[in-house]
Phi, psi and omega in degrees: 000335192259339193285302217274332163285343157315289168340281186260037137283310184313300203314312203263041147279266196258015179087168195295310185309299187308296185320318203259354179275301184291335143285334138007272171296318163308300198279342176285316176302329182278355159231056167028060174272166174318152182279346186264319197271350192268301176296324188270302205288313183268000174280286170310317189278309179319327170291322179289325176258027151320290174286350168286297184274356190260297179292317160234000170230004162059051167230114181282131186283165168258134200292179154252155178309307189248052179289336173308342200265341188255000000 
């Protein structure tokens, strides 16, 4: 219930990667996955669809303020 407004607080403060990676992890850690499936797993699928949509279909996700810096 807390995740998904959390969620879409986050996005236009830090963007589409970040927001979804760190909600990822929150929710794999509250239900005690492994700590390699806790780090790993939502870092790749945001990154993947980072590059689906930023990259091969030319639809940009939403950024964070301080995407210039990368």
């Amino acid at each position: 219930m807390v995740a998904l407004p959390l969620y879409v607080l986050l996005i236009p403060v830090l963007g589409y990667f970040i927001s979804s990676t760190l909600m990822g992890m929150l929710i794999l850690a509250v239900m005690r996955a492994g700590r390699v499936a806790t780090l790993v797993m939502p870092t790749i699928a945001a990154g993947a669809l980072v590059l689906l949509f930023n990259h091969l279909l030319s639809m940009p996700l939403p950024t964070s303020p301080f995407t210039w810096w990368f």
